[in-house]
C-alpha positions as CSV (number, residue, x, y, z in Angstrom):
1,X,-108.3,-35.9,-194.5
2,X,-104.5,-37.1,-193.2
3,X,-102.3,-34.8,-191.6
4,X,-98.7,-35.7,-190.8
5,X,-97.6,-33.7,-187.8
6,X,-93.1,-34.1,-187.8
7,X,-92.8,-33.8,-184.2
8,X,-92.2,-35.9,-181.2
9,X,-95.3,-37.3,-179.6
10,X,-95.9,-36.1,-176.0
11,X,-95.1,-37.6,-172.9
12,X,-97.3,-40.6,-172.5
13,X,-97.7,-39.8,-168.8
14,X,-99.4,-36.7,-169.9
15,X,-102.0,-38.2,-171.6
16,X,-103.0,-37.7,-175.5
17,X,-101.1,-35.7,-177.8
18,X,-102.9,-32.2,-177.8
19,X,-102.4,-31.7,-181.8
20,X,-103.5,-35.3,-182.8
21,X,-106.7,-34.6,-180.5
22,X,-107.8,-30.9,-181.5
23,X,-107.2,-32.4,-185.4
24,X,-109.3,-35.2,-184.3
25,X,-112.2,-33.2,-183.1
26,X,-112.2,-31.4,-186.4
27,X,-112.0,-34.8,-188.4
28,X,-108.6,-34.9,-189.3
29,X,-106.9,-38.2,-189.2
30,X,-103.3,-37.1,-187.8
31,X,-99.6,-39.1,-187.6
32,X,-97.1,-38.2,-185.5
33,X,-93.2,-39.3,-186.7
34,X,-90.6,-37.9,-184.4
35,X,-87.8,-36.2,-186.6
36,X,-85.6,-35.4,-183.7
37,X,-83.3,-36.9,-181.0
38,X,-81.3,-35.5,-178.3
39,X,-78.1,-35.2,-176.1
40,X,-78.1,-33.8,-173.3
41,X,-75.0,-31.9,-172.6
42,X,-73.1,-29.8,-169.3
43,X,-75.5,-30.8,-166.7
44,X,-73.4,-30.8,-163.7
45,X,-72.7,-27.7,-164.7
46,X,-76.4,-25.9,-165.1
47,X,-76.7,-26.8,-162.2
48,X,-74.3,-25.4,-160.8
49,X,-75.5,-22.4,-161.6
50,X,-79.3,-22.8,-160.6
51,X,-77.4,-23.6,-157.3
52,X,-76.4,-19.9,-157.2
53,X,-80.0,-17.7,-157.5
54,X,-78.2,-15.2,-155.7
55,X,-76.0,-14.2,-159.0
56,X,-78.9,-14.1,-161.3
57,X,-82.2,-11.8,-162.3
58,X,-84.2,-14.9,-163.4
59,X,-84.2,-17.1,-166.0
60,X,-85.1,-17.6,-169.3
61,X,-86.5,-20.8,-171.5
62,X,-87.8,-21.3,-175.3
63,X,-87.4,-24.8,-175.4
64,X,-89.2,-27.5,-173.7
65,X,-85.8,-29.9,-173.7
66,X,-83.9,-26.8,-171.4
67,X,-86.5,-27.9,-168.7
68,X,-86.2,-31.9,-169.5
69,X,-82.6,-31.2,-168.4
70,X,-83.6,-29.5,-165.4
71,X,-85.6,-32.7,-164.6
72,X,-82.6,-35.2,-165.7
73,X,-80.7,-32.9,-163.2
74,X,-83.6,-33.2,-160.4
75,X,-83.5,-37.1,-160.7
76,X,-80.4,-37.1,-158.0
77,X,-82.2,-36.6,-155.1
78,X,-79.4,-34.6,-153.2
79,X,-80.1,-32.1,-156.0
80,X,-83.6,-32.7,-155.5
81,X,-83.7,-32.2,-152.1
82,X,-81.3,-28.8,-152.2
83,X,-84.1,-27.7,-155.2
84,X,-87.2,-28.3,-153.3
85,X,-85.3,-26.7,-149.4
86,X,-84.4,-23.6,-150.7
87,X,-83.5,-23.1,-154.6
88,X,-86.8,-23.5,-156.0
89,X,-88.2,-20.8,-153.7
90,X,-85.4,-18.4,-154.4
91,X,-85.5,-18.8,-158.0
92,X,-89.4,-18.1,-157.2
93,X,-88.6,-14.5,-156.7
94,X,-87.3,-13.9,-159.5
95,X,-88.9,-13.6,-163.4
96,X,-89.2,-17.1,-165.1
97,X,-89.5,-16.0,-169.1
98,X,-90.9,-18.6,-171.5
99,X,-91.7,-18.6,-175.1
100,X,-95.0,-20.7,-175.1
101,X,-97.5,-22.3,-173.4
102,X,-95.8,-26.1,-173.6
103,X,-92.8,-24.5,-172.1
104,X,-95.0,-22.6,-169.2
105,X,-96.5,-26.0,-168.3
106,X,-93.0,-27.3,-168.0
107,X,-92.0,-24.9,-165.9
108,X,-94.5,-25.0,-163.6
109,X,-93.7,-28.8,-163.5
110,X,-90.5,-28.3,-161.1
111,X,-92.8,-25.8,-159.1
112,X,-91.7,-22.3,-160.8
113,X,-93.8,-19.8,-161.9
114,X,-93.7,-18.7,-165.8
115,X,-94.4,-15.4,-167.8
116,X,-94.5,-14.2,-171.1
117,X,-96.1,-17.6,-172.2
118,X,-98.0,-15.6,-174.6
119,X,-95.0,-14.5,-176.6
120,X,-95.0,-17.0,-178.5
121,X,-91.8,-16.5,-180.5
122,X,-87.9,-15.6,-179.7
123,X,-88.5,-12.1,-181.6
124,X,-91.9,-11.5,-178.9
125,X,-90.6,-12.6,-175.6
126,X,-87.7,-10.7,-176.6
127,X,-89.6,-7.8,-176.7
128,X,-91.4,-8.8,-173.5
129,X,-88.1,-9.1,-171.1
130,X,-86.9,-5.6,-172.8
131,X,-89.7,-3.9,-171.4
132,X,-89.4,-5.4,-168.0
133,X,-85.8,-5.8,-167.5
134,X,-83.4,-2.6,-166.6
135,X,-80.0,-2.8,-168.8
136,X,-76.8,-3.3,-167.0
137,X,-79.0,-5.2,-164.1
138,X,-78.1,-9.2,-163.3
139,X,-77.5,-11.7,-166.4
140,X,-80.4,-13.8,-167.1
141,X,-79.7,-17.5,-167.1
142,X,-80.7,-19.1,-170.3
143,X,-80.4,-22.9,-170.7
144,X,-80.5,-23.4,-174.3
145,X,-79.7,-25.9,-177.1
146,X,-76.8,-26.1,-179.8
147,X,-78.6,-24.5,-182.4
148,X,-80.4,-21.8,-180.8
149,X,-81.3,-19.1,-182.9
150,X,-79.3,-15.6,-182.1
151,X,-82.5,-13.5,-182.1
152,X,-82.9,-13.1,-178.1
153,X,-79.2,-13.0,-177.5
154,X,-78.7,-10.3,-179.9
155,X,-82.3,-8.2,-178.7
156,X,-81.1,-8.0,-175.2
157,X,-77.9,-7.3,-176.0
158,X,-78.8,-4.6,-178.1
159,X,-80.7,-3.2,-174.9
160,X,-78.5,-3.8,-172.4
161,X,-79.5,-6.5,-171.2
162,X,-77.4,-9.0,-169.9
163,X,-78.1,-12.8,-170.9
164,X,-75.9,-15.8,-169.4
165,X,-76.1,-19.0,-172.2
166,X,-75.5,-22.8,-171.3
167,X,-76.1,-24.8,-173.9
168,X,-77.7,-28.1,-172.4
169,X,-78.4,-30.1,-175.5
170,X,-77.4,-31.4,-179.0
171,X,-79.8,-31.6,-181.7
172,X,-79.4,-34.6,-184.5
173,X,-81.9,-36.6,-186.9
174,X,-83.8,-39.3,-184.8
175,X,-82.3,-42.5,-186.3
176,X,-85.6,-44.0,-187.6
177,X,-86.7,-41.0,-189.3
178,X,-86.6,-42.1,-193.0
179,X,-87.8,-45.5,-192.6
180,X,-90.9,-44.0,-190.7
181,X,-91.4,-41.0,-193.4
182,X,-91.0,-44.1,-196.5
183,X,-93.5,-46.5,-194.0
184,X,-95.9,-43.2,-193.7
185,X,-96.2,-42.6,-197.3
186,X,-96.3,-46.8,-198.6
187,X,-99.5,-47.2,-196.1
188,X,-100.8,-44.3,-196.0
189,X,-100.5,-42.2,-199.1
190,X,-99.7,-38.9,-199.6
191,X,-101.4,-36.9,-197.1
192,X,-103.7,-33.6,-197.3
193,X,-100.9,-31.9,-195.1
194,X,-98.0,-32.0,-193.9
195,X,-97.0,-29.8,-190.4
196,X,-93.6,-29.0,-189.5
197,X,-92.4,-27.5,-186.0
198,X,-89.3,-26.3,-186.0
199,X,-86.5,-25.2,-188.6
200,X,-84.4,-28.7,-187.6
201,X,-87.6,-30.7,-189.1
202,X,-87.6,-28.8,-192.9
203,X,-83.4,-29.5,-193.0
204,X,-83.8,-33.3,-191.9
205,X,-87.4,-33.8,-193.6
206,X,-88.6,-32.2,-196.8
207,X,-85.7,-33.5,-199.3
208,X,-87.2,-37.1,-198.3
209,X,-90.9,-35.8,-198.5
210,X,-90.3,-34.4,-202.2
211,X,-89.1,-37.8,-203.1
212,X,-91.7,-39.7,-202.1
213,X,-94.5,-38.1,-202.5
214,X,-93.0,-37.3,-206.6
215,X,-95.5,-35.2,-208.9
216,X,-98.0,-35.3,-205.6
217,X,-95.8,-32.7,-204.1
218,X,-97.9,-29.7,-205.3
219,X,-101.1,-31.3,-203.4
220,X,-99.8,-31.1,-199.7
221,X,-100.4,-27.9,-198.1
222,X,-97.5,-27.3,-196.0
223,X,-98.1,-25.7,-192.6
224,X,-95.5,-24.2,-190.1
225,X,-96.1,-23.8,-186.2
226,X,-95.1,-20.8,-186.1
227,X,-92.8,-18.0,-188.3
228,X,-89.4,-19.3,-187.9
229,X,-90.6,-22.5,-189.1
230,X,-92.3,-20.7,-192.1
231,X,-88.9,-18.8,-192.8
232,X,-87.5,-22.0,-193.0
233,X,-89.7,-23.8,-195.4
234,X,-89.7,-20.1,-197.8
235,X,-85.8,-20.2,-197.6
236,X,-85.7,-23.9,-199.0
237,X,-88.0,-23.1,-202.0
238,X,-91.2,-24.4,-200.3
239,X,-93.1,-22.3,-199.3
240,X,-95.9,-22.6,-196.4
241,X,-99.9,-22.9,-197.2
242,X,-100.2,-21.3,-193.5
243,X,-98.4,-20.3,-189.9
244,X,-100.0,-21.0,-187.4
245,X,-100.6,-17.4,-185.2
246,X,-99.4,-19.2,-182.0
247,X,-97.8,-22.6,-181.2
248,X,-100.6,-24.1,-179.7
249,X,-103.3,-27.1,-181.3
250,X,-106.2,-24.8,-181.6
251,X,-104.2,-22.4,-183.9
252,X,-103.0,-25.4,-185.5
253,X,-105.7,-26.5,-186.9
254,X,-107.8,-23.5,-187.3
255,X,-104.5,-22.9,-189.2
256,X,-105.0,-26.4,-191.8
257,X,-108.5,-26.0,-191.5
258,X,-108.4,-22.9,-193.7
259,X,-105.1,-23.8,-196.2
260,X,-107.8,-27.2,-196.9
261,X,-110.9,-25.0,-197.4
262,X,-109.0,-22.6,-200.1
263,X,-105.8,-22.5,-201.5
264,X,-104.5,-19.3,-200.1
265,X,-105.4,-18.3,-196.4
């Protein structure tokens, strides 16, 4: 059975994609098309402000492109140098918060230590920080993206918890998106289903999916990474076949596995 997974494919120095190869090992014949670009935004300023520990009581991420800027940053090796001297082991002492388990690995990439990997949504790490975090203590940097979704900044806020935002990147439609999606569906057919990973993928991707795939709509079983995603897909009148319970590959596909096997899981 296909699956069409509308995400970017991982780094190719990190080996395989981790969702086309847990699908694989299940016998599911999975596609990647990238539905995103981005622009990376105020990076002489972030950091800027990782150059200052000292005014901060740690850090927060819930997006693997907050740490690629970090490494676009790093690439200077004056900044590199003053990261790996002295700034990397400050930050160290501090709380590193993270929303998953791609973003934990990330992390741990430019040598910092992560927690709250298991959270795996805004609304959960929220709730995570808030129980470790005393209100009125120091702001908690947060590189973050245009769209970010208020849900942390208003939970913390609502605690007393201060939170410090720099938005990093820009969000927009990769540019070969369609032609890929109208490629997909000439040579391979409509596919068994369809997984989208974040809120950005349903608004540039499902008009263009309903088109193609015409009266054969009502056969894909539509799958969300996680809740947010799912929200998404509800609020645009299509509803998920399944959420995965975490954003990781396993779930993933134990997630498909069970919207294929029945038509309600």
């Amino acid at each position: 059975m296909k699956v069409l997974l509308l995400k970017d494919p991982k780094d190719k120095d990190s080996g395989p994609d981790p969702y086309i190869k847990e699908l694989g090992l299940y016998g599911f014949e999975a596609t990647l098309i990238p539905v995103l670009s981005f622009e990376f935004v105020s990076l002489e300023s972030l950091f800027e402000k990782l150059s200052h520990p000292e005014c901060y009581g740690g850090l927060v991420f819930t997006s693997p492109r907050a740490l690629e800027a970090i490494k676009i940053c790093l690439k200077e090796s004056s900044k590199n140098e003053a990261w790996s001297k002295s700034l990397k082991q400050r930050w160290n002492s501090k709380p590193v918060y993270v929303v998953g388990k791609a973003t934990a690995s990330l992390v741990e990439e430019i040598g910092l230590t992560p927690q709250g990997e298991e959270s795996g949504n805004a609304e959960k790490l929220a709730e995570y920080i808030c129980s470790r975090e005393k209100p009125n203590s120091s702001a908690l940097l947060f590189p973050c993206g245009a769209l970010k979704r208020e849900v942390l900044p208003t939970v913390l806020r609502e605690k007393g918890v201060p939170l410090e935002s720099v938005t990093v990147y820009r969000t927009t439609q990769h540019a070969e998106l369609q032609e890929s999606l109208s490629r997909y569906f000439s040579q391979q057919g409509v596919p068994a289903s369809i997984v989208f990973f974040s809120p950005s993928g349903v608004k540039f991707c499902l008009q263009h999916i309903q088109k193609l795939s015409g009266d054969f709509i009502s056969h894909i079983k539509f799958a969300a990474i996680g809740p947010t995603t799912a929200e998404a897909l509800e609020a645009a009148g299509s509803p998920a076949s399944c959420t995965a319970h975490s954003p990781s590959a396993p779930a993933l596909t134990a997630a498909v596995q069970k919207a294929l096997g029945s038509p309600n899981c």
